[in-house]
TIZAFI-140296 format. One record per residue (C-alpha): residue number from 1; x, y, z. Coordinates in steps of 0.5 Angstrom, whole numbers, plus 500, padded with zeros to 3 digits. Layout:
# residues N
   senu    c1    c2    c3
    NUM     X     Y     Z
...
***
This chain:
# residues 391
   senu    c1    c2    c3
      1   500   500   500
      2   505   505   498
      3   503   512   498
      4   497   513   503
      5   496   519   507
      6   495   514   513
      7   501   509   511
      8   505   509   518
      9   499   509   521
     10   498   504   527
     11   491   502   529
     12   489   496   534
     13   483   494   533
     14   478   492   538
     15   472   492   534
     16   467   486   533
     17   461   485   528
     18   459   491   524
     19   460   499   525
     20   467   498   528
     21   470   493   523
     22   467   498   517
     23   470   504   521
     24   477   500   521
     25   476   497   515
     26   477   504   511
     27   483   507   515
     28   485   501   512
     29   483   503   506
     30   487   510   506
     31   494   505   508
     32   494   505   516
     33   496   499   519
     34   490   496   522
     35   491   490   527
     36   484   487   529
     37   484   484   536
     38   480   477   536
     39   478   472   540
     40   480   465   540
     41   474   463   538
     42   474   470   533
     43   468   476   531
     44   463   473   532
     45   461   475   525
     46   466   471   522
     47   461   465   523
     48   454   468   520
     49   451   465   515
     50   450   462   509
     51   452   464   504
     52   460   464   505
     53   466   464   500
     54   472   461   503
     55   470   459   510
     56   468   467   510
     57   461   470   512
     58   459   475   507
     59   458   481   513
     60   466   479   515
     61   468   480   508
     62   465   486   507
     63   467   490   512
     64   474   486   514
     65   479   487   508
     66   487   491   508
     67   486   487   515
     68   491   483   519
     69   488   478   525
     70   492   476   531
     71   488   472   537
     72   488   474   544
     73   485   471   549
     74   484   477   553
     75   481   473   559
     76   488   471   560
     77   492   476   564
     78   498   475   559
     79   493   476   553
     80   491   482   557
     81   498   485   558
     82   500   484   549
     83   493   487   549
     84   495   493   552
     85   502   493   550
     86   500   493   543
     87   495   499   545
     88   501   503   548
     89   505   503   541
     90   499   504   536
     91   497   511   534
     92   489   510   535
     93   485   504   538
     94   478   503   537
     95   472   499   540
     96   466   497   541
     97   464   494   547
     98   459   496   552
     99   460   502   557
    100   465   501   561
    101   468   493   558
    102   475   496   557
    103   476   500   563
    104   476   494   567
    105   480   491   562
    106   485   496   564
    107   484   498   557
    108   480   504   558
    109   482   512   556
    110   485   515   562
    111   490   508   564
    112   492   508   556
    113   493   515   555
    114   497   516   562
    115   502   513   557
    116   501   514   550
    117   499   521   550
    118   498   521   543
    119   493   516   542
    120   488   517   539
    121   481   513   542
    122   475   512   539
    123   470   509   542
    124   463   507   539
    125   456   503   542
    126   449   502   541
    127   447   509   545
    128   452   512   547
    129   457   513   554
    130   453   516   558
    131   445   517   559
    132   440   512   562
    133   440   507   556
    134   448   506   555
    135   448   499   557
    136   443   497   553
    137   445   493   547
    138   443   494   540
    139   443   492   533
    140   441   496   528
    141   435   494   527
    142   433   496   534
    143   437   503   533
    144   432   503   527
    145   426   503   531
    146   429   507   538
    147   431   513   534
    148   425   513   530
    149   426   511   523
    150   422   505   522
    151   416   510   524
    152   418   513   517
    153   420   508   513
    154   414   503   509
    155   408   504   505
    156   403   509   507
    157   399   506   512
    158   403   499   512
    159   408   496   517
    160   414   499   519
    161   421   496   515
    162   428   497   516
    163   433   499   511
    164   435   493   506
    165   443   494   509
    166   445   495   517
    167   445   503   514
    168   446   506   521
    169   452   501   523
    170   456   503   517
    171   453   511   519
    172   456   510   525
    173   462   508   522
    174   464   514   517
    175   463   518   523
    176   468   515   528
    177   472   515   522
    178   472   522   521
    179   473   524   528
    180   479   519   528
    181   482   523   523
    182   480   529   525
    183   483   528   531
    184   490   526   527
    185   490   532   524
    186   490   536   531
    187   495   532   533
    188   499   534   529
    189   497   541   532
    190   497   540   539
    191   502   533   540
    192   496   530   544
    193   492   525   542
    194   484   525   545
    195   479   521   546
    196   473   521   541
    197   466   518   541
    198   460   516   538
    199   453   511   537
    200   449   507   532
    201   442   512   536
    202   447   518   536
    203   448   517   528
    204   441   515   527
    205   438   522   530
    206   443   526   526
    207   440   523   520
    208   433   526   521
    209   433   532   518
    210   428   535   515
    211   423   529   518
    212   426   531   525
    213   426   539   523
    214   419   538   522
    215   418   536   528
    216   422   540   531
    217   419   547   528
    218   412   545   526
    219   410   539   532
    220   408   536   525
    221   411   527   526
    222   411   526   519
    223   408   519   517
    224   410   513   512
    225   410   515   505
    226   414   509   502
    227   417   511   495
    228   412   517   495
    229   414   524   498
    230   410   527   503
    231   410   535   499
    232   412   532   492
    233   408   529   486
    234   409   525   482
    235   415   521   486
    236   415   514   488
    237   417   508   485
    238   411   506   479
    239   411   498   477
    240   411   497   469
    241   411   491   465
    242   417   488   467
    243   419   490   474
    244   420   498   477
    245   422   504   475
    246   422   511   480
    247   420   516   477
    248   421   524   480
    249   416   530   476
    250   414   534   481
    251   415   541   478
    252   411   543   473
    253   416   542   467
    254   417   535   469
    255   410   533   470
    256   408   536   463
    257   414   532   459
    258   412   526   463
    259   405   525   461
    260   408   527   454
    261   412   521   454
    262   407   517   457
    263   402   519   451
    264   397   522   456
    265   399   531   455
    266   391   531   457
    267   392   529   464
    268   397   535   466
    269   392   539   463
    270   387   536   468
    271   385   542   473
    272   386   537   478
    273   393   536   478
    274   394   543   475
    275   399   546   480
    276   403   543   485
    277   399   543   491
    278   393   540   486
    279   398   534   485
    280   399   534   493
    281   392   534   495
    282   389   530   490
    283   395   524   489
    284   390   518   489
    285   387   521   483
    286   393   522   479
    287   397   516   482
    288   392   512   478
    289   391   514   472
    290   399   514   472
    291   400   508   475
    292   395   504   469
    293   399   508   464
    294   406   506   466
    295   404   499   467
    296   404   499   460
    297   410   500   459
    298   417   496   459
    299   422   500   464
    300   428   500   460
    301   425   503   454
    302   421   508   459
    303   428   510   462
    304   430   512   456
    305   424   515   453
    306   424   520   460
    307   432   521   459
    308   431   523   453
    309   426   528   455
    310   430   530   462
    311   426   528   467
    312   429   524   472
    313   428   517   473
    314   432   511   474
    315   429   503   474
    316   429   499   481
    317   435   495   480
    318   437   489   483
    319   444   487   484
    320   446   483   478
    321   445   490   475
    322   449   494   479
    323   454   491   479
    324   454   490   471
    325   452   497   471
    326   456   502   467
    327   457   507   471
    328   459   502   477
    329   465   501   473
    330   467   507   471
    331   467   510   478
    332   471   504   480
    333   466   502   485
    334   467   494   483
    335   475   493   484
    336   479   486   486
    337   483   485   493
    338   488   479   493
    339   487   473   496
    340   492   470   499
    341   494   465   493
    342   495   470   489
    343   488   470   485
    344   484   476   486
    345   477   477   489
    346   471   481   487
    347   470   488   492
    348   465   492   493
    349   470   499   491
    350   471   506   496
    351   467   511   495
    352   473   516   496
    353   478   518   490
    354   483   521   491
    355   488   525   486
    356   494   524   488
    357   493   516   490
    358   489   510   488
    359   486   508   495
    360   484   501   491
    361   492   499   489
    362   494   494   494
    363   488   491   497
    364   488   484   501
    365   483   480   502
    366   480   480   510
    367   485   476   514
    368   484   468   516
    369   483   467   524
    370   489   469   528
    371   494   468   521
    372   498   475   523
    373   499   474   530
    374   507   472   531
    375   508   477   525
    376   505   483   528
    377   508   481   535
    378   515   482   533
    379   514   488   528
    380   510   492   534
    381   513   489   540
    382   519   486   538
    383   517   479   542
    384   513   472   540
    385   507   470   544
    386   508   466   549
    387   506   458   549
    388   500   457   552
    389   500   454   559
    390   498   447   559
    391   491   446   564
***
C-alpha cells in the first residue's frame, strides 16, 4: 500500500460484527496498519451465514479487507497484557463494546493514555456512553425502531420495515472515521491525541433531517410514504411491464414531459392536477391513472423515452444489474482484492477518490483467523507469544 495518507499508521482494533469493522475497514483503505483483535473463537460475524465464500461469511468479507488478524484470548491475564502493549504502540484504538467493557479490562482511555498521549481512542456502541439507555445492547434493527426510522419507512399506512443493509452500522462507522481523522489532524497540532465517541442511535437521529425538523419547527410527525414524497407528486417507484422504475415529476416542466412521454399530455392538463399543490391534494386520483398508463410500458424502454425528455427516472435495479452497470464500473465501484494464493476476488469498491493515489491499489482480502498474530508481534513489540499454558 504504497503512498496513502494513513501509511505509518497503526490502528489496534478492537471492534466486532459491523459498525466498528467497516470504521476500521476504511483507515485500512486509506493505508493504515490495521491490527484486528480476536477471540479464540473470532468475530463473531465471521460465522453467519450461509452463504459463505472461503469459509467466509458475507458480512466478514464486506467489512473486513486490508486487515491483519491476531487471536488473543483477553481473558487471560498474559493475553491482556499484549492487548494493552499492543494499544500503547498504536496510533488509534478502536472499540465497540459496551460501556465500561474496556476499562475493566485496563484498556479504558484514562489508563492508556497516561502513556500514550498521542493516542487516538475511539469508542463506539449502540446508545451511547452516557445516558440511562447506555448498557442497553443494540442491532441496527432496534436502533432503526428506537431512533424513530422505521416509523418513516414503509408503505402508506403499512407495516413498518427496516432499510435492506444495516444502514445505521455503516453510518456510525463513516462518523468514528471522521472524528478518528480529525483528531490525527489535531495531533499534528497540539501532539496529543484524545478520545472520541459516537453510537448507531446518535447516527441514526442525525440522519432525520428534514423528517426531524418537521417535527422540531411544525410538531408535525410526518407518516409513512413508501416511495412517495409527502409534499412532492408524482414521485415514487410505479410498476411497469417487467419490473419497477422510480419516476420524479413534480415540478410543472417535469410532469408535463411526463405525461408526453406516456402519450397522456391530457392528464397534465387536467384542472385537478393542474398545479403542485393540486397534485398533492389530489394524488390518489392521478396516481391511478399514472400507474395504469406506466403499467403498459416496459421499464428500459421507458427510462430511455424519460432520459430523452430530462426527467428523472432510474429503473429499480436489482444487483446483478448494478454490479454490470456502467456507471459502477466506470467510478471503479467493483475492483479486485487479492487473495491469499494469489488469485483475486471481487469487492465492493471505495466511495472516496483521491487524486494523488488509487485508494483500491493493493488490497487484500480480510484475514484468515489469527494468521498475523506472530508477525505483528514481532513487528509491533518485537516478541513472539508465548506458548499456551497446558491446563
Amino acid at each position: 500500500m504504497s503512498n496513502k495518507p494513513l501509511e505509518g499508521i497503526k490502528v489496534v482494533d478492537f471492534t466486532r460484527l459491523f459498525a466498528g469493522p467497516f470504521c476500521t475497514m476504511l483507515l485500512a483503505d486509506l493505508g493504515a496498519d490495521v491490527v484486528k483483535i480476536e477471540a479464540p473463537d473470532g468475530d463473531p460475524i465471521r460465522t453467519q451465514g450461509p452463504p459463505f465464500y472461503d469459509g467466509k461469511s458475507m458480512g466478514f468479507i464486506a467489512v473486513n479487507r486490508n486487515k491483519r488478524s491476531i487471536v488473543l484470548n483477553t481473558k487471560l491475564d498474559e493475553d491482556r497484557a499484549i492487548a494493552r502493549d499492543l494499544a500503547l504502540k498504536a496510533d488509534v484504538l478502536v472499540e465497540n463494546f459496551r460501556p465500561g467493557v474496556m476499562d475493566r479490562m485496563g484498556l479504558g482511555y484514562a489508563e492508556l493514555s497516561a502513556e500514550n498521549p498521542r493516542l487516538v481512542y475511539a469508542a463506539m456502541s449502540g446508545l451511547g456512553a452516557t445516558g440511562p439507555m447506555k448498557n442497553k445492547g443494540a442491532f441496527d434493527l432496534t436502533i432503526q425502531a428506537e431512533g424513530g426510522y422505521m416509523s418513516l419507512t414503509g408503505e402508506r399506512d403499512g407495516s413498518p420495515i427496516k432499510l435492506g443493509t444495516s444502514a445505521f452500522d455503516l453510518v456510525c462507522g463513516q462518523y468514528a472515521l471522521s472524528a478518528i481523522l480529525t483528531s490525527l489532524y489535531e495531533r499534528e497540532r497540539t501532539g496529543r491525541g484524545q478520545r472520541v465517541e459516537t453510537s448507531l442511535y446518535e447516527g441514526l437521529v442525525s440522519y432525520l433531517v428534514d423528517a426531524g425538523a418537521e417535527w422540531l419547527l411544525a410538531g408535525q410527525l410526518r407518516r409513512k410514504w413508501g416511495s412517495e414524497h409527502v409534499s412532492n407528486v408524482p414521485y415514487k417507484a410505479f410498476e411497469g411491464k417487467d419490473g419497477y422504475i422510480v419516476i420524479a415529476a413534480a415540478v410543472p416542466r417535469l410532469f408535463t414531459a411526463f405525461c408526453e412521454v406516456i402519450g397522456r399530455p391530457d392528464i397534465a392538463t387536467d384542472a385537478r392536477f393542474h398545479t403542485m399543490q393540486d397534485r398533492v391534494v389530489n394524488r390518489d386520483e392521478l396516481y391511478a391513472l399514472l400507474d395504469e398508463e406506466v403499467a403498459k410500458w416496459a421499464i428500459d424502454e421507458l427510462a430511455d423515452k424519460l432520459d430523452a425528455a430530462n426527467v428523472p427516472c432510474a429503473p429499480v435495479n436489482t444487483l446483478d444489474r448494478v454490479f454490470e452497470h456502467p456507471q459502477t464500473k466506470a467510478r471503479d465501484m467493483l475492483v479486485s482484492a487479492t487473495k491469499a494464493d494469489g488469485s483475486t476476488m471481487p469487492m465492493i469498491g471505495s466511495a472516496m477518490k483521491f487524486e494523488r493515489f488509487d485508494i483500491a491499489e493493493g488490497w487484500r482480502e480480510p484475514p484468515a483467523l489469527g494468521q498475523d498474530t506472530e508477525a505483528v508481534l514481532a513487528e509491533w513489540l518485537g516478541r513472539s507469544k508465548p506458548a499456551a499454558k497446558a491446563s
